[in-house]
N, C-alpha and C positions, 0 to 999 in steps of 0.2 A: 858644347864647349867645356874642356875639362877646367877645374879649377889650380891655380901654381900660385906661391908666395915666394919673398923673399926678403931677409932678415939682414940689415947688414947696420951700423954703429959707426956714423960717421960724425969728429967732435965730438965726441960725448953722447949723441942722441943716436938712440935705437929707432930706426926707419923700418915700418912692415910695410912693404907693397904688395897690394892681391890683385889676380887678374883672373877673369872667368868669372863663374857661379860659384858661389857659398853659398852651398844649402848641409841639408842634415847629410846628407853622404858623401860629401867633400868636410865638411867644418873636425872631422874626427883629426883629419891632419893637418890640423893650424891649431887644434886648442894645448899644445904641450909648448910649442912658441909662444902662443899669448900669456900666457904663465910666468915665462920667464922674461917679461918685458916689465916688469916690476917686483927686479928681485931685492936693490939696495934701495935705502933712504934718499928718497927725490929723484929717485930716477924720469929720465924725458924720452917721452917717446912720442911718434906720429904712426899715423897709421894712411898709407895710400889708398885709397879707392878709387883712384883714376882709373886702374884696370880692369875696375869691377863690373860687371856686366847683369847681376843679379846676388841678391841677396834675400835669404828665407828666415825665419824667426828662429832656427841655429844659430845661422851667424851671429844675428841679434844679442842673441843669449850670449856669446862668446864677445863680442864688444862691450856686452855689459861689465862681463867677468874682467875684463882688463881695466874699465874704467873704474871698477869696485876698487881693484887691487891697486890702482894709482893714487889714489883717493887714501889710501887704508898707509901706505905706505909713505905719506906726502908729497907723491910726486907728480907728474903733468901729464897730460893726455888730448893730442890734437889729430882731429879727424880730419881729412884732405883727402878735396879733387873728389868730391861724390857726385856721381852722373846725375842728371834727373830722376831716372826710376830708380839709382838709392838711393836719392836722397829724397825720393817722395815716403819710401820705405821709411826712414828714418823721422819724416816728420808725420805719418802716421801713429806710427808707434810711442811717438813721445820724447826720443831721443834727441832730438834736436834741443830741445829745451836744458835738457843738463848734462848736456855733453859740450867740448867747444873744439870749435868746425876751423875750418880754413879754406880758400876757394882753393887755392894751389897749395904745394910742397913746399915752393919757397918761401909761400905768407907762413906757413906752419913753421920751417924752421927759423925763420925770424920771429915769432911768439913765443917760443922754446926757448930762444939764447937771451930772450928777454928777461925770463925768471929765473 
C-alpha cells in the first residue's frame, strides 16, 4: 500500500490526513508539511490517522518533530482516529502519554475551537 497525505485549513485549523504506510521511505514526503504546521504563534492543527494502515519509528520521529514545534511555538496539537495497530504503536513508544489524542476528527476539532 503506497503512502498519500493531505493538507487542507479549514476555520483556522490546519487538518493532515494520512492514509497507507508511514515508514522511512514514504516519511521523506510528509516531513517538509509537518514543518509548516506550526509556522505562527498558536497555531492549531490535528493530525488524521484514520487512513493510516501502519506506522514505523520515521513516522514517529516526524510526529515528534511537529509536536516539539507546537509546543515551542504555543500552539496545539491533536492526534485523531488512530487504528489499533497505531495506536498500539503509539502506546508502546510512549506517545500516548504526552501527546493528546481524539477518538474522531470531529472530537478533535471541537478540542481545537476550544483553546
Amino acid at each position: 500500500m503506497n503512502f498519500d497525505y493531505t493538507l487542507q485549513t479549514v476555520d483556522g485549523l490546519k487538518q493532515l490526513h494520512l492514509s497507507g504506510r508511514l515508514d522511512s521511505a514514504t516519511s521523506m514526503a510528509l516531513e517538509k508539511t509537518i514543518n509548516t504546521l506550526f509556522e505562527s504563534k498558536q497555531d492549531r492543527a490535528l493530525i488524521d490517522f484514520s487512513g493510516l494502515s501502519y506506522i514505523s519509528s520515521a513516522g514517529l520521529r516526524l510526529i515528534l518533530v511537529a509536536a516539539k514545534r507546537a509546543r515551542q511555538c504555543g500552539g496545539r496539537l491533536i492526534l485523531c482516529g488512530l487504528a489499533p495497530t497505531v495506536r498500539e504503536v503509539f502506546e508502546i513508544s510512549g506517545f500516548l502519554k504526552i501527546m493528546e489524542t481524539a477518538d474522531s476528527q470531529e472530537a478533535a476539532v471541537a478540542l481545537l475551537q476550544t483553546a
